[in-house]
C-alpha positions, 0 to 999 in steps of 0.5 A: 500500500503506497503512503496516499492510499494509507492517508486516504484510508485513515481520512475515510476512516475519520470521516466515518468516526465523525458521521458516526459520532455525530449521529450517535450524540444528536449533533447535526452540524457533525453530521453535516460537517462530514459531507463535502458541500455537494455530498450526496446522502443515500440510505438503504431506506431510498432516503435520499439528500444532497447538498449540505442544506438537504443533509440538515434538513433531513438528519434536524427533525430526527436526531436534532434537539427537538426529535421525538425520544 
């Protein structure tokens, strides 16, 4: 493996710890923050987003401050 290939791994690898973390304590920004400002959201569940705003407005209502527990 050359020295690229290993920095994008870990790059990757700290991109997926970011989104994950932000998913698992609520925090939206974290999440939006691990998108790049065109980033595409696709889930399993045929929900799809993209662009930053699209990230926030999907992931707000259910992991922000005010989604229902």
């Amino acid at each position: 493996m050359t020295q690229d290939e290993t920095t994008d791994r870990v790059q990757i690898q700290y991109t997926m710890a970011v989104y994950c973390n932000s998913v698992d304590s609520g925090d939206v920004e974290g999440v939006v923050s691990a998108f790049m400002p065109d980033g595409h959201l696709e889930l399993s569940s045929d929900a799809t987003a993209a662009g930053r705003d699209a990230i926030r407005a999907f992931y707000t209502p259910v992991i922000g401050p005010d989604r229902p527990d």
